[in-house]
N, C-alpha and C positions, 0 to 999 in steps of 0.2 A: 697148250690150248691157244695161245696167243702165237703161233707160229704163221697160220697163214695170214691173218692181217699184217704182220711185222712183215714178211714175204711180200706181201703189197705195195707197202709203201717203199719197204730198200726195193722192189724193182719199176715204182716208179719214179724215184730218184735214180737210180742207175737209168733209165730211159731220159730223165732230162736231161743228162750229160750232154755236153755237146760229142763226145766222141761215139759215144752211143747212140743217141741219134742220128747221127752221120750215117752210123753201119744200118740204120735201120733203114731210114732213108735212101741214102744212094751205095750203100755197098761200100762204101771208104771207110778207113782207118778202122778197120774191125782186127782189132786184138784179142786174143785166147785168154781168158782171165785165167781163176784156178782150175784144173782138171772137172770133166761135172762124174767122172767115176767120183769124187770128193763129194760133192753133193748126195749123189746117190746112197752113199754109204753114209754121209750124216745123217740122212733123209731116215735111212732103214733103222741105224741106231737110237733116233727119237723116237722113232713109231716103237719098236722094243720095248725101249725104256720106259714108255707111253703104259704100256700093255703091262710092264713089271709095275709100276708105280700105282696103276689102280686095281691090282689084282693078290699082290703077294700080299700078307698078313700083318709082317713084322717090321715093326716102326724103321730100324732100321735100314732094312733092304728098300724100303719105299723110296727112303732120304739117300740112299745110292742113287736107287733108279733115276731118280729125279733131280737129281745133280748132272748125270750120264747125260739125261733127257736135254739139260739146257746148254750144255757144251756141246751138244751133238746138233742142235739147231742152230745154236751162236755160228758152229762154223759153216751149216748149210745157208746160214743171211749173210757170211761171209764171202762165199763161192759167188752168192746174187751180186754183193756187193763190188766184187775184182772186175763185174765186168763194165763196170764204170769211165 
């Protein structure tokens, strides 16, 4: 639930970089951070685990889901973060 504010702000700290704003700026020093297929599939695995977590029954499988859920966004603010 806290993913797209957290999304927010690690991409407006990645934008204060100076290297990053440079790329945004004038097209210099624009580096490939991590893969965004990595994103994409973190992206999809939270939204899942999102959909498991408020839907399956059993205490257990929730507290999976929901584990899956925060690693799977940790590394999609990660992906925001590389390109720093």
């Amino acid at each position: 639930m806290l993913f797209a504010p957290a999304a927010g702000v690690i991409g407006t700290l990645t934008l204060a970089s100076e290297r990053a704003s440079r790329c945004v700026t004038y097209g210099e020093q624009c580096t490939s951070g991590l893969p965004s297929w990595v994103f994409e599939w973190s992206a999809g695995v939270g939204a899942a685990a999102l959909l498991v977590a408020l839907a399956a029954p059993p205490v257990r499988v929730r507290q999976a889901a929901l584990a899956a859920q925060v690693l799977a966004e940790g590394s999609a603010l990660l992906v925001i973060l590389s390109h720093a």
